[in-house]
LOVO-887510 format. One record per residue: residue in one letter; x, y, z of N, C-alpha, C in turn. Coordinates in pm, whole numbers. Example, Ala and Ser with C-alpha at 12.3 -4.5 7.8 and 13.67 -1.06 7.14 Angstrom:
2
  residuo     n.x     n.y     n.z    ca.x    ca.y    ca.z     c.x     c.y     c.z
        A    1319    -569     780    1230    -450     780    1320    -330     780
        S    1285    -225     708    1367    -106     714    1290       3     787
This chain:
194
  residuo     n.x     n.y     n.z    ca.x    ca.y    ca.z     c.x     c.y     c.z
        X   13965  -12642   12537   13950  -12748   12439   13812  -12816   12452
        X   13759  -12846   12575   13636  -12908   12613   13526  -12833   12575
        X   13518  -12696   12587   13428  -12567   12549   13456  -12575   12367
        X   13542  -12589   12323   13574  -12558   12198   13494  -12707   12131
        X   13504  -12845   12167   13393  -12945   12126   13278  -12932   12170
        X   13265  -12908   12301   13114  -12871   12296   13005  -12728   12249
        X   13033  -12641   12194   13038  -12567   12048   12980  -12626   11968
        X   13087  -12694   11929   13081  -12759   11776   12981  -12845   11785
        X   12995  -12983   11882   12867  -13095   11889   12731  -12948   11881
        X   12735  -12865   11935   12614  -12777   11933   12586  -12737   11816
        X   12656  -12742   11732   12658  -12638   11592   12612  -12769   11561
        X   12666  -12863   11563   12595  -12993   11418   12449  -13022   11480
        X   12469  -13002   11611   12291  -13086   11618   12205  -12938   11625
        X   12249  -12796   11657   12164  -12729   11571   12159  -12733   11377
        X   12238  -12783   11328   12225  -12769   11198   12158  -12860   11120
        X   12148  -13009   11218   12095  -13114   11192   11928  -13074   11245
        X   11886  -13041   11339   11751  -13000   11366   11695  -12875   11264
        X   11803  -12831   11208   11726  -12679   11100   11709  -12788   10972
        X   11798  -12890   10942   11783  -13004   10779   11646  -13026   10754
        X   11636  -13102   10921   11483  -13195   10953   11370  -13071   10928
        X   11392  -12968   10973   11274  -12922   10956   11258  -12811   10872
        X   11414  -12783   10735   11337  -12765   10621   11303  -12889   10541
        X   11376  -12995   10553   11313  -13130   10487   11122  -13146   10479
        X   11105  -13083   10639   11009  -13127   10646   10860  -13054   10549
        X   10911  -12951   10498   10796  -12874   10420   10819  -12932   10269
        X   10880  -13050   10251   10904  -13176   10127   10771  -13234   10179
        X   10745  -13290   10345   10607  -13358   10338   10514  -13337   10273
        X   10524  -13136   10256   10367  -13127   10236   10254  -13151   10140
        X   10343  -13194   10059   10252  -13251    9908   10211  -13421    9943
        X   10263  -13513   10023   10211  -13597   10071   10167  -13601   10214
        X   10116  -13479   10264    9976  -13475   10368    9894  -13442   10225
        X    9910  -13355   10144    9772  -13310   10050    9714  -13421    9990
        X    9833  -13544    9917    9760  -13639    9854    9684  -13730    9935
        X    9797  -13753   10013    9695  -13891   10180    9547  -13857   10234
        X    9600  -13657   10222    9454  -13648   10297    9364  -13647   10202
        X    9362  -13596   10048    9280  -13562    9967    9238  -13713    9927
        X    9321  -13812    9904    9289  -13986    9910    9170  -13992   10032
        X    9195  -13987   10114    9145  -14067   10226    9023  -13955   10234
        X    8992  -13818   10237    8913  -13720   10247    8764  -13778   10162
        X    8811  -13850   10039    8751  -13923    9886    8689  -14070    9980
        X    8827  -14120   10016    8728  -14279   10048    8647  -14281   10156
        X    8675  -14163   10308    8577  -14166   10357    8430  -14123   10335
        X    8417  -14019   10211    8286  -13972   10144    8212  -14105   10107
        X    8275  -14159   10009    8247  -14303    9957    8220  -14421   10019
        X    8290  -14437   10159    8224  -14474   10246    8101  -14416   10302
        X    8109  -14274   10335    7980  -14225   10413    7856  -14310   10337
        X    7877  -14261   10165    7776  -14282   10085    7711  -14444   10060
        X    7820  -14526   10076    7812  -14689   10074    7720  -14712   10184
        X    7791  -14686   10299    7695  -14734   10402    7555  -14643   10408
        X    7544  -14535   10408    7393  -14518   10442    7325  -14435   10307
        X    7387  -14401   10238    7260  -14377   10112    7273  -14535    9986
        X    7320  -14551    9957    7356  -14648    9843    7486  -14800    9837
        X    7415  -14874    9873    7545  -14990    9857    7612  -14979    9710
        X    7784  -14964    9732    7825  -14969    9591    7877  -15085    9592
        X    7984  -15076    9714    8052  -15226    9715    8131  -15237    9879
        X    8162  -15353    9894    8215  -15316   10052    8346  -15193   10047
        X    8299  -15118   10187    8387  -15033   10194    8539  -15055   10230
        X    8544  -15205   10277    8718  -15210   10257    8765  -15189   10132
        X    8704  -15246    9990    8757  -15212    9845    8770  -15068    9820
        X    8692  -15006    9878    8727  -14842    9842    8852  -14792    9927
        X    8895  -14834   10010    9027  -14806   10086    9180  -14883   10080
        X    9125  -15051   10014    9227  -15080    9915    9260  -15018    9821
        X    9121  -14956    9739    9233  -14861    9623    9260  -14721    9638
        X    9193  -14695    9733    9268  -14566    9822    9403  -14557    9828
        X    9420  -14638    9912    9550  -14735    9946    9636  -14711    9825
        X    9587  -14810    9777    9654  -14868    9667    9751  -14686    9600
        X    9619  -14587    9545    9656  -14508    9502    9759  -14452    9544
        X    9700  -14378    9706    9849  -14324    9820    9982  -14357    9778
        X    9993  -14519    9766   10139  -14561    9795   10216  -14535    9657
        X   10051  -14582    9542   10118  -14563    9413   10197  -14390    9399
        X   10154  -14352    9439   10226  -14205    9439   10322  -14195    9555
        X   10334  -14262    9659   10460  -14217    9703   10634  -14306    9674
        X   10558  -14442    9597   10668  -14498    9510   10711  -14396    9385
        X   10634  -14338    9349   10665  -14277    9230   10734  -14119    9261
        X   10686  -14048    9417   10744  -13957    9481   10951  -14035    9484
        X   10932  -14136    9569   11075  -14210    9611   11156  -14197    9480
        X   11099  -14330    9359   11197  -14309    9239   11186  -14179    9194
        X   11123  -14081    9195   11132  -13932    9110   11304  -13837    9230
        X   11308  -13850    9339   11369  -13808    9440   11458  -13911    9445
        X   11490  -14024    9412   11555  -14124    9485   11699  -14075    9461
        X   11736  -14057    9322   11898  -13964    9322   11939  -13795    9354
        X   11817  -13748    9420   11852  -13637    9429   11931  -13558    9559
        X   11905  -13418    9563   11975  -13406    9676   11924  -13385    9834
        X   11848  -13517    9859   11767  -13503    9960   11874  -13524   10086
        X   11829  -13438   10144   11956  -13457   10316   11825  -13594   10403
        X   11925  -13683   10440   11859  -13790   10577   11953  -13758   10680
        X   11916  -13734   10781   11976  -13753   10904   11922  -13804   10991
        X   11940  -13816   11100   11895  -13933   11231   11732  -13883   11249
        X   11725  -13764   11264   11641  -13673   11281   11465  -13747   11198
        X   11500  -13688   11036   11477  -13761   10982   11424  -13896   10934
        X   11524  -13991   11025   11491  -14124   10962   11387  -14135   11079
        X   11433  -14103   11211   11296  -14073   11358   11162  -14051   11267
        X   11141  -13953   11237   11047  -13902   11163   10973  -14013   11050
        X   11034  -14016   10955   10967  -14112   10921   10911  -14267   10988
        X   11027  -14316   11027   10965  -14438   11098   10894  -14421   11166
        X   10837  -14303   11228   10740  -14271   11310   10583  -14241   11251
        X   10571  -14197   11134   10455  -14169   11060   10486  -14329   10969
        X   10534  -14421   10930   10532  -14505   10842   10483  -14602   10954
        X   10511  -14595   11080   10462  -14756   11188   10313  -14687   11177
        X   10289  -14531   11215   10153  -14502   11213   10059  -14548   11112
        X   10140  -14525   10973   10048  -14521   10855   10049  -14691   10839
        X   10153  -14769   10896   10070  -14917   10830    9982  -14948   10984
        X   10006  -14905   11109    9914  -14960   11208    9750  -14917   11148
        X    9768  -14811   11093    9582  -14756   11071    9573  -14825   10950
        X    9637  -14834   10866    9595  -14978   10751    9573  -15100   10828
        X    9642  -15181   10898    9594  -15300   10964    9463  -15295   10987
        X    9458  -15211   11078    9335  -15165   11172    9203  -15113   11068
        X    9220  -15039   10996    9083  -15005   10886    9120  -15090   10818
        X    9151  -15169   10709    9122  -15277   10592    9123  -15423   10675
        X    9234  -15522   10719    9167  -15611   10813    9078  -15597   10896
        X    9058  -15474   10971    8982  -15523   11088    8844  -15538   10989
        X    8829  -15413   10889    8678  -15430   10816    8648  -15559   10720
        X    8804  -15612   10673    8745  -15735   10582    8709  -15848   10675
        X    8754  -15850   10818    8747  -15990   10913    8634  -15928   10998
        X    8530  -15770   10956    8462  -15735   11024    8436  -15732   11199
        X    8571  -15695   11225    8629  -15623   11354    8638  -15491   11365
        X    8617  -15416   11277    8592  -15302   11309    8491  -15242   11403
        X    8539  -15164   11512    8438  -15130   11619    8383  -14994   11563
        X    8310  -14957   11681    8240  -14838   11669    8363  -14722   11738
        X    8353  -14608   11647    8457  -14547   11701    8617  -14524   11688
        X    8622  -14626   11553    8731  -14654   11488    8801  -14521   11442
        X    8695  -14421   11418    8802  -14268   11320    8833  -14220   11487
        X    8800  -14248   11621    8862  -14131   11693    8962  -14267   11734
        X    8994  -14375   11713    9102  -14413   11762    9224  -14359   11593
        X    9181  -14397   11461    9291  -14337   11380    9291  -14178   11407
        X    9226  -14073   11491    9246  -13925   11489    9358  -13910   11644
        X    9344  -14043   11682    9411  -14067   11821    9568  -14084   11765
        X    9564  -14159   11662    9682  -14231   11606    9753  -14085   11524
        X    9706  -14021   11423    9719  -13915   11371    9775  -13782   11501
        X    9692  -13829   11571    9787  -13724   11708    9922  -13710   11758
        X    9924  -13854   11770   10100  -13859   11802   10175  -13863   11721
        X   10109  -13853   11615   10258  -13837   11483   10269  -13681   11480
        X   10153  -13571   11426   10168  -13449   11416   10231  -13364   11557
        X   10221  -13433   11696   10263  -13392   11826   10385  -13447   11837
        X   10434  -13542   11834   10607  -13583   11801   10659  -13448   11689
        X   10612  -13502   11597   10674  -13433   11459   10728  -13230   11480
        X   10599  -13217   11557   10652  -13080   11568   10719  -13098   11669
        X   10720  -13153   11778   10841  -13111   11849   10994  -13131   11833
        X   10994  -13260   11799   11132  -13281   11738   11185  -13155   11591
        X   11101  -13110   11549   11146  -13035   11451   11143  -12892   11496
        X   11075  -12872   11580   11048  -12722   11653   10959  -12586   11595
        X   10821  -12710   11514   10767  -12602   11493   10602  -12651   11586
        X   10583  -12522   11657   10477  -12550   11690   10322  -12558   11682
        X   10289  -12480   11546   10179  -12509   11490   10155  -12634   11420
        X   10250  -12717   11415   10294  -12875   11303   10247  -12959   11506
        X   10271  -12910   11584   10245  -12980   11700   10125  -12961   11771
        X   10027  -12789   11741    9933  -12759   11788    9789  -12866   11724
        X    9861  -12915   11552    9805  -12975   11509    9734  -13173   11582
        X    9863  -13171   11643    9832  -13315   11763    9726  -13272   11825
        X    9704  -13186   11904    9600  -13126   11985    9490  -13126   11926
        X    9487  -13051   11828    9376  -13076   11745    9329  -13237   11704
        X    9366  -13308   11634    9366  -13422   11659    9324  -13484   11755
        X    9407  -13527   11892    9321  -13524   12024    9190  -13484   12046
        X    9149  -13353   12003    8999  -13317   12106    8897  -13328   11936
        X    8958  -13383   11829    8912  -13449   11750    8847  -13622   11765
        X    8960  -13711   11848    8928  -13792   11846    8830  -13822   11954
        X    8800  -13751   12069    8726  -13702   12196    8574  -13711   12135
        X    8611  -13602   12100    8428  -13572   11996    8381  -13729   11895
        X    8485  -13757   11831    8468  -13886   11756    8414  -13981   11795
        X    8447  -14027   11937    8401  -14129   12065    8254  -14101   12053
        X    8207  -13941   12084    8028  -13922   12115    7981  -13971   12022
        X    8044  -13983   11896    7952  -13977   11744    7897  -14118   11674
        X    7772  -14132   11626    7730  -14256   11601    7854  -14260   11486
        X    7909  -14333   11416    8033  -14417   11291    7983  -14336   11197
        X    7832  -14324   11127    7806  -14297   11024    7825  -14125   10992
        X    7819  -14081   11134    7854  -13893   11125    7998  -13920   11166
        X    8046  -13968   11222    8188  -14008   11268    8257  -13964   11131
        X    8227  -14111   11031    8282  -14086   10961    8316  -13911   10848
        X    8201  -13867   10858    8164  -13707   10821    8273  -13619   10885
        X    8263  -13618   11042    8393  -13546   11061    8520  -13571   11068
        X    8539  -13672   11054    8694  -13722   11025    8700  -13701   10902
        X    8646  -13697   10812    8610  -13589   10678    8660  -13464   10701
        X    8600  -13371   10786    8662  -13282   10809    8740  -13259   10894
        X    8799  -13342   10960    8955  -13304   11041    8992  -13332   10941
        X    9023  -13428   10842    9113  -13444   10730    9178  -13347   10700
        X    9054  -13232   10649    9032  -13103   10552    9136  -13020   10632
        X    9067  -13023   10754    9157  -12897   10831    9267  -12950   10918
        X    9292  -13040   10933    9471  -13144   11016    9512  -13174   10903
        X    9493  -13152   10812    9584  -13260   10746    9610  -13177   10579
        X    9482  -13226   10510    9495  -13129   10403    9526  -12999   10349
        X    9492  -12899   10431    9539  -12766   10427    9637  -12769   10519
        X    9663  -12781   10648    9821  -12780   10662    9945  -12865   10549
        X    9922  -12946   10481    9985  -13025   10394    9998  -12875   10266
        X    9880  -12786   10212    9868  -12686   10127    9942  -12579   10185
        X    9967  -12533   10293   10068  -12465   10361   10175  -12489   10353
        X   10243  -12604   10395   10367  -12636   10344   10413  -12619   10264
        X   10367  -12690   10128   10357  -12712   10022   10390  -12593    9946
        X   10255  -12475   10000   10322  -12377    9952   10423  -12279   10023
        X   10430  -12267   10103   10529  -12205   10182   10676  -12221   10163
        X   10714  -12365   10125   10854  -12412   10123   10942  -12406   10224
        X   11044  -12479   10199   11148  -12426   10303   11205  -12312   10350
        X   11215  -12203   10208   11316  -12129   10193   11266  -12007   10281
        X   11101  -12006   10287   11040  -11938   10415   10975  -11901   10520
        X   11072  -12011   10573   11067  -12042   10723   11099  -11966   10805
């Protein structure tokens, strides 16, 4: 009888870990927009600060911002009655990239409008971006979604050497390659082949 429940508890939390991580190739159209957003305002930044003042670069990341969320309210109500599975798994997951995604808003738009922003700011958000993609794959069990933390990491390493103004340039391109094209992988890949 004891063998015969512990089975079963095995069968639901393997079936609950396979949900989470076809759920999870649903992310991949919001890594493409976040990164392709943010890929845009850091250019616009590059360009503000050292070729051309347009306007302060916190306004270009408020409506960065602004845009991101406008599309993932409009992701929520488009999905909100459908047949999306949540499980514990899941809700981990998100609350885990949503504390990330408003700590690096605090941190880039206050710190730059109260001009606290330090030097070195993209390898602490490529620091922040680490432990979400390194959680994420493990709890879900894929490990290129986790090799991606790593990357990240010896992203934010290099970030530290870099004067802000090239800084910002390659956190440009970790975007491209952490974030954006793994988000285009997903995306296209789907669940169904996994």
């Amino acid at each position: 009888m004891v063998e015969k429940n512990i089975r079963e508890d095995l069968a639901v939390i393997k079936k609950i870990m396979l949900e989470s991580r076809q759920n999870f190739y649903n992310v991949g159209i919001h890594l493409v927009v976040w990164g392709g957003i943010v890929i845009l305002s850091l250019f616009l930044t590059y360009y503000s600060i050292s070729i051309k003042y347009i306007v302060p670069e916190y306004c270009i990341w408020i409506i960065g911002f602004g845009l991101a969320w406008t599309f993932e309210f409009w992701q929520y109500k488009r999905y909100q009655h459908g047949k999306r599975v949540y499980n514990k798994l899941n809700r981990i997951g998100s609350t885990l990239w949503m504390s990330l995604l408003v700590t690096m808003m605090i941190y880039g738009i206050f710190g730059g409008v109260g001009g606290n922003l330090v030097e070195g700011s993209t390898g602490i958000i490529a620091g922040l971006l680490a432990i979400g993609y390194f959680v994420t794959g493990e709890v879900i069990e894929m490990k290129w979604i986790k090799y991606l933390g790593y990357g990240w990491w010896i992203g934010a390493i290099i970030l530290f050497f870099l004067p802000n103004t090239v800084g910002i340039l390659v956190m440009a391109l970790l975007m491209a390659l952490l974030q954006f094209i793994p988000g285009l992988i997903l995306t296209i890949k789907g669940p169904k082949n996994d």
